[in-house]
Every structure is written in structure tokens, then in C-alpha cells.
PDB file with SEQRES, HELIX, SHEET and CRYST1 records, atoms N, CA, C and O in Angstrom:
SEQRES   1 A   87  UNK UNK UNK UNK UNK UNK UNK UNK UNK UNK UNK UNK UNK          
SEQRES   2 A   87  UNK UNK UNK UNK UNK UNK UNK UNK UNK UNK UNK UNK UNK          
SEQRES   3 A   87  UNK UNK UNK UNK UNK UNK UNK UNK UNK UNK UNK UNK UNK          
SEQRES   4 A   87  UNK UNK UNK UNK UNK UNK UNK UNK UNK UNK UNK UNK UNK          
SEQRES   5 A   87  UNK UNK UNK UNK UNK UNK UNK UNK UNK UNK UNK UNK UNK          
SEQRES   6 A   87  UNK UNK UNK UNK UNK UNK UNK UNK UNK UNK UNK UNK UNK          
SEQRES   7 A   87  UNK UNK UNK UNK UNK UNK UNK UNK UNK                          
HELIX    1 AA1 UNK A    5  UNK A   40  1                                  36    
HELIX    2 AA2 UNK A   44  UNK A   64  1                                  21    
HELIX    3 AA3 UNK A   69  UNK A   83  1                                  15    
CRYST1    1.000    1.000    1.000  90.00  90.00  90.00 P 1           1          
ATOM      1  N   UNK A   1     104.140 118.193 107.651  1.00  0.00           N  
ATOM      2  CA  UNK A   1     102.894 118.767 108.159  1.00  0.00           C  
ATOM      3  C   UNK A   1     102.351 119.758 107.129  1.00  0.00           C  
ATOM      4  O   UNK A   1     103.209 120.248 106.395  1.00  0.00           O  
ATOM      5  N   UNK A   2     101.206 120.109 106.956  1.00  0.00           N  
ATOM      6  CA  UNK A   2     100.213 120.515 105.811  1.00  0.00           C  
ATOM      7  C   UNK A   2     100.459 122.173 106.546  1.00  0.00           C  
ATOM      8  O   UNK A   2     100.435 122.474 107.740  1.00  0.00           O  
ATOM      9  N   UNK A   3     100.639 122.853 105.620  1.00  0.00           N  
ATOM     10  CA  UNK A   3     100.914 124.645 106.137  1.00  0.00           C  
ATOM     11  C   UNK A   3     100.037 125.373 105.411  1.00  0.00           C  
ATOM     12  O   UNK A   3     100.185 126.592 105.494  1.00  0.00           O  
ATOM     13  N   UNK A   4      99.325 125.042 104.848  1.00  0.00           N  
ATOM     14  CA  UNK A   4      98.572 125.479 103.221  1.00  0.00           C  
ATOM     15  C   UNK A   4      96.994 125.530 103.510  1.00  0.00           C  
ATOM     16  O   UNK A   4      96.543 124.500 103.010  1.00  0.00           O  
ATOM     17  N   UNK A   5      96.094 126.169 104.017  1.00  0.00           N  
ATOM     18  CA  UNK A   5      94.549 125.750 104.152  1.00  0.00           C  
ATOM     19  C   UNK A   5      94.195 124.791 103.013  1.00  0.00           C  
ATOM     20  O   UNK A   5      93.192 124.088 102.888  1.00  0.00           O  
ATOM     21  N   UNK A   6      94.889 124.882 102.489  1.00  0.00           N  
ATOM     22  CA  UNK A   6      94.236 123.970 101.008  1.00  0.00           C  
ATOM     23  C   UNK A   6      94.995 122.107 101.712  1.00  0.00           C  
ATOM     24  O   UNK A   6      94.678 120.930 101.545  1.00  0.00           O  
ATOM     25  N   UNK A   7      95.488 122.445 102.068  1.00  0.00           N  
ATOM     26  CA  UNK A   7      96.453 121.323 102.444  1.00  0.00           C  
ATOM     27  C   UNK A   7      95.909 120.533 103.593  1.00  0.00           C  
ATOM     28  O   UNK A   7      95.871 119.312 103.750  1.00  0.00           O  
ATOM     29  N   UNK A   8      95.425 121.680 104.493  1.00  0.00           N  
ATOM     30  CA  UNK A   8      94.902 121.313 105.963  1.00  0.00           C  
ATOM     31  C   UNK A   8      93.588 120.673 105.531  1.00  0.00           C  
ATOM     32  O   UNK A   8      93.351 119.570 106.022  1.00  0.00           O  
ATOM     33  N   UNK A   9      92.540 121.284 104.541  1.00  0.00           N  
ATOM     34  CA  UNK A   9      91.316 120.883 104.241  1.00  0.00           C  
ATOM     35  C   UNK A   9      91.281 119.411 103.975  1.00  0.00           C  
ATOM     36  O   UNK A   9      90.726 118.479 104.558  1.00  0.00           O  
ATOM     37  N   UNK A  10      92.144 119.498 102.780  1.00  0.00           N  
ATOM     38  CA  UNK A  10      92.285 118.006 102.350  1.00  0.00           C  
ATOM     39  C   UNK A  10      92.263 116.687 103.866  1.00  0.00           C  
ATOM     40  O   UNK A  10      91.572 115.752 104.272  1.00  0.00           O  
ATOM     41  N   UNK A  11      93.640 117.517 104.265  1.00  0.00           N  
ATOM     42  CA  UNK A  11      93.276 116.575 105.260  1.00  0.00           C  
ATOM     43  C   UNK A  11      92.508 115.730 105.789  1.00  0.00           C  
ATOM     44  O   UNK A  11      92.498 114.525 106.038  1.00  0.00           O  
ATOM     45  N   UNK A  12      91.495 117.134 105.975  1.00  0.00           N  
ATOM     46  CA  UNK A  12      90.379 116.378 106.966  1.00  0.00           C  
ATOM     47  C   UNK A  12      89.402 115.562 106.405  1.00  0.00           C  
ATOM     48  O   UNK A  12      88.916 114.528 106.862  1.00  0.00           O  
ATOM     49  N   UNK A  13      89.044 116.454 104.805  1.00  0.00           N  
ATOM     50  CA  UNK A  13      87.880 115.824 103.932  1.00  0.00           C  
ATOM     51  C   UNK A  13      88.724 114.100 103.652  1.00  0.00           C  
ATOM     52  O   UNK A  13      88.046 113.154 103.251  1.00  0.00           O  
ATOM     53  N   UNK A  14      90.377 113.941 103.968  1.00  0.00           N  
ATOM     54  CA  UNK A  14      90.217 112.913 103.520  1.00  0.00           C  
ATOM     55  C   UNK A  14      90.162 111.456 104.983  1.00  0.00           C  
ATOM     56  O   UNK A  14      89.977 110.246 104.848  1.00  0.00           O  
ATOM     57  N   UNK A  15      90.401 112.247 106.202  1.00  0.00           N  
ATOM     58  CA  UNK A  15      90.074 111.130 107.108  1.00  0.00           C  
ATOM     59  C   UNK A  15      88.458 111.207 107.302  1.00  0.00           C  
ATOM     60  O   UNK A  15      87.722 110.657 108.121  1.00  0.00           O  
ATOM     61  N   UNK A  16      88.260 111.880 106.494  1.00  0.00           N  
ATOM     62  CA  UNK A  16      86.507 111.670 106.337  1.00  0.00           C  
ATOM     63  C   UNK A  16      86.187 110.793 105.306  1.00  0.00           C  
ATOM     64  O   UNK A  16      85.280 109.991 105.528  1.00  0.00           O  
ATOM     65  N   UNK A  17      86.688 110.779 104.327  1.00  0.00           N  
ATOM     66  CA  UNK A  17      86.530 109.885 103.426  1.00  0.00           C  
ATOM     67  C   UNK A  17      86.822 107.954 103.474  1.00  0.00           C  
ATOM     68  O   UNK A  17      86.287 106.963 102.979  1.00  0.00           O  
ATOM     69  N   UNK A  18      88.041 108.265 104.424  1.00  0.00           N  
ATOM     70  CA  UNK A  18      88.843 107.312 105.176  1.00  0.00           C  
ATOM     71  C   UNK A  18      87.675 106.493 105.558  1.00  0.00           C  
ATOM     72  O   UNK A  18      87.647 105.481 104.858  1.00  0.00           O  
ATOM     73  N   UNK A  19      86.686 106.548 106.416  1.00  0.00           N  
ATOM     74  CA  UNK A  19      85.800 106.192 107.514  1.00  0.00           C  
ATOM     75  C   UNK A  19      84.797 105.842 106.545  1.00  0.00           C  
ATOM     76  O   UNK A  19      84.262 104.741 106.682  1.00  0.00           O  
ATOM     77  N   UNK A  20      84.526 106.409 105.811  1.00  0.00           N  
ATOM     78  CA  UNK A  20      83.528 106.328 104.455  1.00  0.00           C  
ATOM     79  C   UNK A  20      83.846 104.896 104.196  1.00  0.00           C  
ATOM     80  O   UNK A  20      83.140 104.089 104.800  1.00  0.00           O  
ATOM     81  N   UNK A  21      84.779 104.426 103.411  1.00  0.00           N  
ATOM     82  CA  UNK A  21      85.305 103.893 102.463  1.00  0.00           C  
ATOM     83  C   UNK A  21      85.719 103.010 103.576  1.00  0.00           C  
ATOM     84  O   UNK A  21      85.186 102.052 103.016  1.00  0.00           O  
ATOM     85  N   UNK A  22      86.098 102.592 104.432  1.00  0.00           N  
ATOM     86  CA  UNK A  22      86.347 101.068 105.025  1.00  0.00           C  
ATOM     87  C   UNK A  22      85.215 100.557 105.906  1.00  0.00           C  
ATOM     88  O   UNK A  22      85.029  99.380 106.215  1.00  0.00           O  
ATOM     89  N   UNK A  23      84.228 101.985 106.395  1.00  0.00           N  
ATOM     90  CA  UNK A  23      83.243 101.015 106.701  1.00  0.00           C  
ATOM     91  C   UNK A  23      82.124  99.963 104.599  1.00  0.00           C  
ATOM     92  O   UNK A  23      81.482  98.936 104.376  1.00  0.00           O  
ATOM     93  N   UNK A  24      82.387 100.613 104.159  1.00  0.00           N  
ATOM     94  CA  UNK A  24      82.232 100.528 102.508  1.00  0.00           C  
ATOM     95  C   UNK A  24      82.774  99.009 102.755  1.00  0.00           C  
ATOM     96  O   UNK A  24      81.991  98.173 103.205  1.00  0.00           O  
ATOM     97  N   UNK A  25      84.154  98.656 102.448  1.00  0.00           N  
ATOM     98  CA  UNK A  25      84.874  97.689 102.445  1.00  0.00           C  
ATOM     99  C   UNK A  25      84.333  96.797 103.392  1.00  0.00           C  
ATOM    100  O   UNK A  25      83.763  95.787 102.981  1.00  0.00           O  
ATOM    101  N   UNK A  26      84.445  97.063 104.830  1.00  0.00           N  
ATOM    102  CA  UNK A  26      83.592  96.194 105.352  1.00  0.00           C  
ATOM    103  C   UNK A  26      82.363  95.333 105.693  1.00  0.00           C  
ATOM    104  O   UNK A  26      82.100  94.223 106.157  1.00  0.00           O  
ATOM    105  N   UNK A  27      81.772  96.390 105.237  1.00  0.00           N  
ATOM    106  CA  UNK A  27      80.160  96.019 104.529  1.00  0.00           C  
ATOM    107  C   UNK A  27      80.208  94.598 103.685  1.00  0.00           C  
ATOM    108  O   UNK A  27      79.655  93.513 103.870  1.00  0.00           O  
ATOM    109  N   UNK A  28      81.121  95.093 102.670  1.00  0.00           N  
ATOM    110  CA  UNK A  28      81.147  94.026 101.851  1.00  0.00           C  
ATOM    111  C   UNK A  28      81.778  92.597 102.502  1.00  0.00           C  
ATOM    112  O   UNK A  28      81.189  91.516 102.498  1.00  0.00           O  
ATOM    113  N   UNK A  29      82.611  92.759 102.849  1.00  0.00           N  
ATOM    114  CA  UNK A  29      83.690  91.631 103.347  1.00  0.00           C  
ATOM    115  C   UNK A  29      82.680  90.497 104.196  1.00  0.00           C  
ATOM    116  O   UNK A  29      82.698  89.267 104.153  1.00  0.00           O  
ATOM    117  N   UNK A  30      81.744  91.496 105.027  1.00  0.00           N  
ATOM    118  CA  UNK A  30      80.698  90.644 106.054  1.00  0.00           C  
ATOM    119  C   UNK A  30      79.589  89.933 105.012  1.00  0.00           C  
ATOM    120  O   UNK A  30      79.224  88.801 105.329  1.00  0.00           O  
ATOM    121  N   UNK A  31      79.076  90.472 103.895  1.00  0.00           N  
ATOM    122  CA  UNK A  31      78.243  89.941 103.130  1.00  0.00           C  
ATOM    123  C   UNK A  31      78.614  88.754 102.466  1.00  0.00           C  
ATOM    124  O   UNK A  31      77.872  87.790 102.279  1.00  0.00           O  
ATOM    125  N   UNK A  32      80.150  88.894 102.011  1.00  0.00           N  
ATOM    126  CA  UNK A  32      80.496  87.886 101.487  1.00  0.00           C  
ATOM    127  C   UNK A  32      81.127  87.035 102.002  1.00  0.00           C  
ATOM    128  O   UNK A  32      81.489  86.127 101.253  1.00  0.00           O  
ATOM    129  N   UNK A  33      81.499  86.959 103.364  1.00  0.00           N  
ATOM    130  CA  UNK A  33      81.437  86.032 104.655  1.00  0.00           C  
ATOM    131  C   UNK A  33      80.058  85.232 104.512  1.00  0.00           C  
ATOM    132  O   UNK A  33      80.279  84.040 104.298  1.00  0.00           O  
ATOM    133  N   UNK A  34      78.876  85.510 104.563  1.00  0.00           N  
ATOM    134  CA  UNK A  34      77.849  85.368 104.656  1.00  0.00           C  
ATOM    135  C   UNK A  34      77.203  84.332 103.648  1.00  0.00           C  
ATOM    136  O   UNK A  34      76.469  83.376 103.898  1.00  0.00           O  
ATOM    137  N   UNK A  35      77.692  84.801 102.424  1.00  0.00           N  
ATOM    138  CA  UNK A  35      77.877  83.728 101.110  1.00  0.00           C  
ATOM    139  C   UNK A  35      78.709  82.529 101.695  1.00  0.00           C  
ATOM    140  O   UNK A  35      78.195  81.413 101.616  1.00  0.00           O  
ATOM    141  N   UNK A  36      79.712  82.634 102.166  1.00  0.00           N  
ATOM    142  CA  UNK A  36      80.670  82.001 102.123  1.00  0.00           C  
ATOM    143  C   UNK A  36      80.157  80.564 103.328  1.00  0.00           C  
ATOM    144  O   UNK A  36      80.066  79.358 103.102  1.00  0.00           O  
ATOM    145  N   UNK A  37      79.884  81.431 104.717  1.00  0.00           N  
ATOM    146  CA  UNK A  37      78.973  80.796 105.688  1.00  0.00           C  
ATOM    147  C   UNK A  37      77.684  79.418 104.895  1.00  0.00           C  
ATOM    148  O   UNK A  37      77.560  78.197 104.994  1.00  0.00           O  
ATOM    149  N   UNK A  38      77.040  80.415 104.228  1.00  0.00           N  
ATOM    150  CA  UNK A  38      75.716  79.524 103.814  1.00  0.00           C  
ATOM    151  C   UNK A  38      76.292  78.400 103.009  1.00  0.00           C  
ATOM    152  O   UNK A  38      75.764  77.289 103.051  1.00  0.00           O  
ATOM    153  N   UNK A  39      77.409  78.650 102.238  1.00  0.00           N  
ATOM    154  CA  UNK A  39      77.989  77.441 101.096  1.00  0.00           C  
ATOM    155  C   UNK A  39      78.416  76.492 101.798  1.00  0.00           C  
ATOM    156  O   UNK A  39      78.161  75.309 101.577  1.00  0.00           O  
ATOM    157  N   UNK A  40      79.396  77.096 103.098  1.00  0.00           N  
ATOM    158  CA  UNK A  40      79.391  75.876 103.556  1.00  0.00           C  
ATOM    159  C   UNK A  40      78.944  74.986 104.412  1.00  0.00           C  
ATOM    160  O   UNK A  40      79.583  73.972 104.693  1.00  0.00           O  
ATOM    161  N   UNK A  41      77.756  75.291 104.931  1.00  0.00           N  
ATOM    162  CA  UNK A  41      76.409  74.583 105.714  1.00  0.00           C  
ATOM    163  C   UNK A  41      75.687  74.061 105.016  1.00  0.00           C  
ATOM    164  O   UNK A  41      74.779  73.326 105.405  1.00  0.00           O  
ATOM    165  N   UNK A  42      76.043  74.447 103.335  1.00  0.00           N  
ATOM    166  CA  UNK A  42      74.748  73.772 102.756  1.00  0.00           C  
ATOM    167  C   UNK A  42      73.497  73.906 101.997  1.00  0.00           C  
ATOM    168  O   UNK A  42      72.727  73.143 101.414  1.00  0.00           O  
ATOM    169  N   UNK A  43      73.596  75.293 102.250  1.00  0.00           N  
ATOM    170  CA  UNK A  43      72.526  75.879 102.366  1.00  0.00           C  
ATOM    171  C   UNK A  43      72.036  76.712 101.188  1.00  0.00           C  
ATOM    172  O   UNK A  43      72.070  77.937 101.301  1.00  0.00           O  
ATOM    173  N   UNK A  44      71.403  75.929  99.621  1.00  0.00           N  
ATOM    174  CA  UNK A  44      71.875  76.484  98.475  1.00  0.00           C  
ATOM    175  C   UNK A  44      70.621  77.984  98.781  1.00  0.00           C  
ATOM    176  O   UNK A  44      71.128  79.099  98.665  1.00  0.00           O  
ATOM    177  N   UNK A  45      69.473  77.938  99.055  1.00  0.00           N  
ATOM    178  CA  UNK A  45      68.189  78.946  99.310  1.00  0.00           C  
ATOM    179  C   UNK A  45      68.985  80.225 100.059  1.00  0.00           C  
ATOM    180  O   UNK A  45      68.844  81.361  99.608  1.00  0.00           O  
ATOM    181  N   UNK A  46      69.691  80.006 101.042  1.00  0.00           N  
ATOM    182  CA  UNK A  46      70.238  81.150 102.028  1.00  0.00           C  
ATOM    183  C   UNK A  46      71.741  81.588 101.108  1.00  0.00           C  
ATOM    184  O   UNK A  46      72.038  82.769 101.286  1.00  0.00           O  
ATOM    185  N   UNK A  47      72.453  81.019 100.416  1.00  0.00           N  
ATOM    186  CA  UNK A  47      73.392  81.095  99.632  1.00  0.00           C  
ATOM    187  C   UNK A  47      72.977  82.373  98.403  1.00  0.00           C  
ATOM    188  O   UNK A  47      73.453  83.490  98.201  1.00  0.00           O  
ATOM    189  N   UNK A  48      71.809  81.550  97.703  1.00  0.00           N  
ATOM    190  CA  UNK A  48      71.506  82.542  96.692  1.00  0.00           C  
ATOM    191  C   UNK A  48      71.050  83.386  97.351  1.00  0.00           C  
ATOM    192  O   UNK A  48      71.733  84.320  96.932  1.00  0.00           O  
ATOM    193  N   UNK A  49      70.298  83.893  98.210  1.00  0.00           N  
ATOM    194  CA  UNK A  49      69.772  85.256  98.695  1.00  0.00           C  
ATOM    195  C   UNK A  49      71.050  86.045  99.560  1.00  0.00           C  
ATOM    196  O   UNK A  49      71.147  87.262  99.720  1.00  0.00           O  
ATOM    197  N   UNK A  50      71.769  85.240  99.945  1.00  0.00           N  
ATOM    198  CA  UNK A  50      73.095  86.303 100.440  1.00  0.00           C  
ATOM    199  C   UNK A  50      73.729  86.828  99.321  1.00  0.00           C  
ATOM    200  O   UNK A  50      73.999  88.027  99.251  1.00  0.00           O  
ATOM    201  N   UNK A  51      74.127  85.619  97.977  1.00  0.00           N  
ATOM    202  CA  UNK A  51      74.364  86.401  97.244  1.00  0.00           C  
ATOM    203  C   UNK A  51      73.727  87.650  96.389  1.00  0.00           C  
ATOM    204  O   UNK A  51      74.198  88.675  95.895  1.00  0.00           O  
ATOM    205  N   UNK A  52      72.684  87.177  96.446  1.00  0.00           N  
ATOM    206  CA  UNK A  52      71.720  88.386  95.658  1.00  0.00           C  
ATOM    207  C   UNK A  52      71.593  89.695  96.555  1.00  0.00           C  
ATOM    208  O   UNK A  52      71.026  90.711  96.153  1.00  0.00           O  
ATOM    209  N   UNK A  53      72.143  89.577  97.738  1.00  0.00           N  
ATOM    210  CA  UNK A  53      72.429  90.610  98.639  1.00  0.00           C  
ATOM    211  C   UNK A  53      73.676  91.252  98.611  1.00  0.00           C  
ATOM    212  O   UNK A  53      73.663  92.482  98.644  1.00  0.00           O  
ATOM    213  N   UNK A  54      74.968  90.544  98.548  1.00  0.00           N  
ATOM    214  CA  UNK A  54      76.057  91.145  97.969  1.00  0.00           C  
ATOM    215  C   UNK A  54      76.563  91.795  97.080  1.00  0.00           C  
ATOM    216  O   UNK A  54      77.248  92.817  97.114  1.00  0.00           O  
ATOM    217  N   UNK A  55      76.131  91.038  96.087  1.00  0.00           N  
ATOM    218  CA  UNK A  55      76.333  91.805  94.592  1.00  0.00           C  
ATOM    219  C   UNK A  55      76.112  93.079  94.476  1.00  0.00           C  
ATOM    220  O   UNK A  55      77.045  93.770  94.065  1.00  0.00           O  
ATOM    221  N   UNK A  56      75.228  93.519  94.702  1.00  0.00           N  
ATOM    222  CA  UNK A  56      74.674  95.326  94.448  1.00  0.00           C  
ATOM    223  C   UNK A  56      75.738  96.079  95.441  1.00  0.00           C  
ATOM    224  O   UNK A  56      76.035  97.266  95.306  1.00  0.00           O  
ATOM    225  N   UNK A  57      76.295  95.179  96.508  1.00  0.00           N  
ATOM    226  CA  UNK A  57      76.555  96.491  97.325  1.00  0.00           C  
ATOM    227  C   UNK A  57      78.295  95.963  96.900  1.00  0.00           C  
ATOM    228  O   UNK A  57      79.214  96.739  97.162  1.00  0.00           O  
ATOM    229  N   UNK A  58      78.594  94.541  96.214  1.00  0.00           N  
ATOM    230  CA  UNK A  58      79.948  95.244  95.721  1.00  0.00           C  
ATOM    231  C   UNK A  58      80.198  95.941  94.491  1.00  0.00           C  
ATOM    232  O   UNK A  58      81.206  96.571  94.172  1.00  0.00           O  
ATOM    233  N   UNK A  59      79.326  95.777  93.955  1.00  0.00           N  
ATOM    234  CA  UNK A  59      79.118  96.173  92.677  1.00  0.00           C  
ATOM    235  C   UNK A  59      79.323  97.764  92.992  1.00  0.00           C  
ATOM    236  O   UNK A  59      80.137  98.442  92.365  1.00  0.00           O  
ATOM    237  N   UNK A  60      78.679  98.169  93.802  1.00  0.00           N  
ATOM    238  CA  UNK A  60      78.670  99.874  94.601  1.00  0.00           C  
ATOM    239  C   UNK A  60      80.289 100.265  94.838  1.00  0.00           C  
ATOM    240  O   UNK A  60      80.975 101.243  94.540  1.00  0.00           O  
ATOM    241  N   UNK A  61      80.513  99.142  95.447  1.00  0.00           N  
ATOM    242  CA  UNK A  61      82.169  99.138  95.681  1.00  0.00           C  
ATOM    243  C   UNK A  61      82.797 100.013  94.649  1.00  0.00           C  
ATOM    244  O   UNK A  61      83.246 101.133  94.407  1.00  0.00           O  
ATOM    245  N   UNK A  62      82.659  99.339  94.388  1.00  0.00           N  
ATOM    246  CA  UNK A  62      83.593  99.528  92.717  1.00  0.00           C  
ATOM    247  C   UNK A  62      83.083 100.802  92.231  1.00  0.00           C  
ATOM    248  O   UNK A  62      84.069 101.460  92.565  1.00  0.00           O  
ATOM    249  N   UNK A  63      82.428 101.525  91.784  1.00  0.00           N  
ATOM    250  CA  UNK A  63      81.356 102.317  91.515  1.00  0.00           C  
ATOM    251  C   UNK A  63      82.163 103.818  92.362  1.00  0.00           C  
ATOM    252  O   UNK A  63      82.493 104.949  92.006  1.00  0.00           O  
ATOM    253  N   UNK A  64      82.195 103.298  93.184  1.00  0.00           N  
ATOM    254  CA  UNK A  64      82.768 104.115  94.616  1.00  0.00           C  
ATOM    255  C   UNK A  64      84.482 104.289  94.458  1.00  0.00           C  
ATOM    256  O   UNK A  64      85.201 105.196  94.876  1.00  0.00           O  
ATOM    257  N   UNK A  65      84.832 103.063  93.692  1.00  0.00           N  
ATOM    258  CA  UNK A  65      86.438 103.308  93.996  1.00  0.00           C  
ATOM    259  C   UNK A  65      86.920 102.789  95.358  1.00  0.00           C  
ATOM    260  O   UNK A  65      88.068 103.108  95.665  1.00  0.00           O  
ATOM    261  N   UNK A  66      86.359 102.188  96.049  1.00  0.00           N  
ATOM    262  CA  UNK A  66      86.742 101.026  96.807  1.00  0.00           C  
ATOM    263  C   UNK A  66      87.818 100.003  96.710  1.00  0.00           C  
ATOM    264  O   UNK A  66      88.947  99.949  97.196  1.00  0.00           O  
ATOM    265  N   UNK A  67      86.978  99.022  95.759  1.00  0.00           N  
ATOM    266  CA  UNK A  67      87.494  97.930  95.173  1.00  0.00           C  
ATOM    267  C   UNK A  67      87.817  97.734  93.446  1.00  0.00           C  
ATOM    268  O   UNK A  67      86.975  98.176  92.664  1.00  0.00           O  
ATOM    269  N   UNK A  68      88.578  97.321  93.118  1.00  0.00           N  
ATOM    270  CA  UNK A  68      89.289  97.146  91.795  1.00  0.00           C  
ATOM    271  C   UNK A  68      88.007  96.495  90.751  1.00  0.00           C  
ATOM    272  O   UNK A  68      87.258  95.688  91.302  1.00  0.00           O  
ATOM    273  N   UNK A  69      87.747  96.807  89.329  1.00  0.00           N  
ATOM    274  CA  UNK A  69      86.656  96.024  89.156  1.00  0.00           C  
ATOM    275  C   UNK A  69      86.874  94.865  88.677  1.00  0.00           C  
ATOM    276  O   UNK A  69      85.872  94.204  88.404  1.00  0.00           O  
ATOM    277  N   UNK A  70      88.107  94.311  88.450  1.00  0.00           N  
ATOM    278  CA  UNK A  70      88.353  93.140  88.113  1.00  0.00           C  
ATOM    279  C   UNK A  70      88.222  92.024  89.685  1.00  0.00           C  
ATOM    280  O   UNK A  70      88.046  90.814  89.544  1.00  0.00           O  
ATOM    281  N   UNK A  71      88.348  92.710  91.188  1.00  0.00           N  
ATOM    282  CA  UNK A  71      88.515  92.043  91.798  1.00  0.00           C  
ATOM    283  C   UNK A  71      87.090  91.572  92.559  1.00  0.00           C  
ATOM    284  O   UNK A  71      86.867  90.764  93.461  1.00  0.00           O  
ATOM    285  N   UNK A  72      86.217  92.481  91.749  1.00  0.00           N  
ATOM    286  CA  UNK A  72      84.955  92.210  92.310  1.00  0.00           C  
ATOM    287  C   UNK A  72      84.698  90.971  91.411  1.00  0.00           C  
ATOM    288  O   UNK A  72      84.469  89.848  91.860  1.00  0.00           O  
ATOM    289  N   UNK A  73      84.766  91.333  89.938  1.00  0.00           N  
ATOM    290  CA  UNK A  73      84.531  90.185  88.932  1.00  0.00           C  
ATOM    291  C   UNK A  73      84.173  88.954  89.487  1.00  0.00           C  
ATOM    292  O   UNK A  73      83.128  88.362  89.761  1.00  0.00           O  
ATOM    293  N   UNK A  74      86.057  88.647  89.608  1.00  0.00           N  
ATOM    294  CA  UNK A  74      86.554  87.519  90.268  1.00  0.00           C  
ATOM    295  C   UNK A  74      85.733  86.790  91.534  1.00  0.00           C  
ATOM    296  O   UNK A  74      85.499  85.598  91.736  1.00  0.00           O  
ATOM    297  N   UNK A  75      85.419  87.882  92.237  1.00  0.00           N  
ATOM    298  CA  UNK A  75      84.843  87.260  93.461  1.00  0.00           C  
ATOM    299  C   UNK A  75      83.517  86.770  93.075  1.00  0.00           C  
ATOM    300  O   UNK A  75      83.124  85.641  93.366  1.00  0.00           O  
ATOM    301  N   UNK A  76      82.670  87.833  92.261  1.00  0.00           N  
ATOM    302  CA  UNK A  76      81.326  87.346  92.032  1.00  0.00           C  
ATOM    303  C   UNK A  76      81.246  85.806  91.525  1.00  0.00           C  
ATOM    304  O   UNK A  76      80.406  84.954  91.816  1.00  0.00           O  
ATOM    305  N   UNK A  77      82.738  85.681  90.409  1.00  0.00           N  
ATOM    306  CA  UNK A  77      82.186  84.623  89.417  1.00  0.00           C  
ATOM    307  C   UNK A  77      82.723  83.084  90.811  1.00  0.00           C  
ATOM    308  O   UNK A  77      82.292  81.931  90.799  1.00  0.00           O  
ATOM    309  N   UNK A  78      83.101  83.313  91.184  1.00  0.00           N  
ATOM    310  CA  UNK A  78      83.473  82.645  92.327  1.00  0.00           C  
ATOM    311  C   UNK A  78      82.549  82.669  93.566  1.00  0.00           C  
ATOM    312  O   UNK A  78      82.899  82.046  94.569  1.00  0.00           O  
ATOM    313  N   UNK A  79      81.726  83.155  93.552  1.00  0.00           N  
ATOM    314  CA  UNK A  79      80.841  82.931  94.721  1.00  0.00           C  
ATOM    315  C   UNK A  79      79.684  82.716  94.249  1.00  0.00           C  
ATOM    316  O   UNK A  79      78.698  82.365  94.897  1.00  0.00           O  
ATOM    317  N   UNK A  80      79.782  83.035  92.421  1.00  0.00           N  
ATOM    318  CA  UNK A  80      78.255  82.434  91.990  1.00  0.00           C  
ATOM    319  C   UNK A  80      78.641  80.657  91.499  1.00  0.00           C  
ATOM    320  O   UNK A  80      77.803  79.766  91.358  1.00  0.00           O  
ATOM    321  N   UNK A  81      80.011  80.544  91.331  1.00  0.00           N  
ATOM    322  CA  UNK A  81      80.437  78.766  91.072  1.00  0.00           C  
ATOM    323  C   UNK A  81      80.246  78.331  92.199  1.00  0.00           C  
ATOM    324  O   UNK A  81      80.060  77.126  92.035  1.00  0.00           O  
ATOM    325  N   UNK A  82      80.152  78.635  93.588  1.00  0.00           N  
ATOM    326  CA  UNK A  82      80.460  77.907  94.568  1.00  0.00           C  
ATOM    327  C   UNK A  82      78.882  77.165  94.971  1.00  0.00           C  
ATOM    328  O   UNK A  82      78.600  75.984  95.176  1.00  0.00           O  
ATOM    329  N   UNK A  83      77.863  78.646  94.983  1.00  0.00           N  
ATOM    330  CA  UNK A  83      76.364  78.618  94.802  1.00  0.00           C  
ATOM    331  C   UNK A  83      76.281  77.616  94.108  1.00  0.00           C  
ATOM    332  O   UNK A  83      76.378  76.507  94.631  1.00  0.00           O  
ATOM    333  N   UNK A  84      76.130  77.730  93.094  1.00  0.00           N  
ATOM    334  CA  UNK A  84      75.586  77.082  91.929  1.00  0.00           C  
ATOM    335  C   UNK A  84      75.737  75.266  92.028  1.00  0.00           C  
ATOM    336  O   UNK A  84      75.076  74.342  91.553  1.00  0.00           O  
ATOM    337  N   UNK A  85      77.109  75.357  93.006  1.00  0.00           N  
ATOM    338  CA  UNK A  85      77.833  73.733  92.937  1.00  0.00           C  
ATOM    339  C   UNK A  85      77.297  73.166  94.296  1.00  0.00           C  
ATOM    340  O   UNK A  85      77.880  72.222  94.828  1.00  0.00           O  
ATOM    341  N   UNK A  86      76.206  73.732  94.849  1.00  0.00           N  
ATOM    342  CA  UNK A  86      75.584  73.267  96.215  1.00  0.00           C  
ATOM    343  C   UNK A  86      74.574  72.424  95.682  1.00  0.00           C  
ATOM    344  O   UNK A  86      73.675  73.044  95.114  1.00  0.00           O  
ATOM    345  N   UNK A  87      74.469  71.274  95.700  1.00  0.00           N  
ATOM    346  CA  UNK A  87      73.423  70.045  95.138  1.00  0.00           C  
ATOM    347  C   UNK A  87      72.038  70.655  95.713  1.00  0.00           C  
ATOM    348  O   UNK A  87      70.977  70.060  95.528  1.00  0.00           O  
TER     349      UNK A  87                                                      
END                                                                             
């Protein structure tokens, strides 16, 4: 247990941060559900605009210290191959 005001503060600033940062994460996760949704219905028009909707806000991710930036990479270059491979 934290005995220290310096200790106790942290605390709190960090289940504040906590709440920050996974609604953050989740944000993203639903957007790129969303990519994921349109690719596989078909749907190359709703595909690219979800993605062009994702990107900035994982890109933020990262930015934020969220997400790893290699793991955003990965995902982008993978959700822009998947786009791209919709006839």
C-alpha cells in the first residue's frame, strides 16, 4: 500500500490514465473491426473510408503510447493489402 502522498497521487493520476488509454485502445480495435467487417462483405468504397478513418486514430495510438509502433505498422500494411485485394 502507497504511504507516501507522492505515492498515493500517482495512484490515482494513474487509474486515471488507466480509463484514458483503454477507452484509446478500444476506439481503435472497433475501427478496425470495421475495416475488417467491410472486407469481408465486399465492400471495397466502405473499406477504404473505414480505413481512412482508422489510420489517424491508430496512428494517435502510438503517438500516445498505447500501442507499439511496429504493431500499428503491421496492422495498417495488412488492412491496406486486404483493401486493396477487394476486386
Amino acid at each position: 500500500m502507497a504511504n507516501t502522498p507522492q505515492a498515493k497521487k500517482r495512484i490515482r493520476r494513474n487509474t486515471a490514465r488507466t480509463v484514458v488509454n483503454k477507452n484509446r485502445v478500444s476506439r481503435i480495435r472497433t475501427l478496425v473491426k470495421k475495416v475488417e467487417a467491410a472486407v469481408a462483405a465486399g465492400d471495397k468504397d466502405a473499406a477504404a473510408a473505414a480505413l481512412k478513418a482508422a489510420q489517424p486514430e491508430m496512428a494517435r495510438g502510438v503517438a500516445k503510447g498505447v500501442l507499439h509502433k511496429n504493431t500499428v505498422a503491421r496492422k495498417y500494411s495488412r488492412l491496406t493489402k486486404s483493401v486493396n485485394a477487394i476486386a
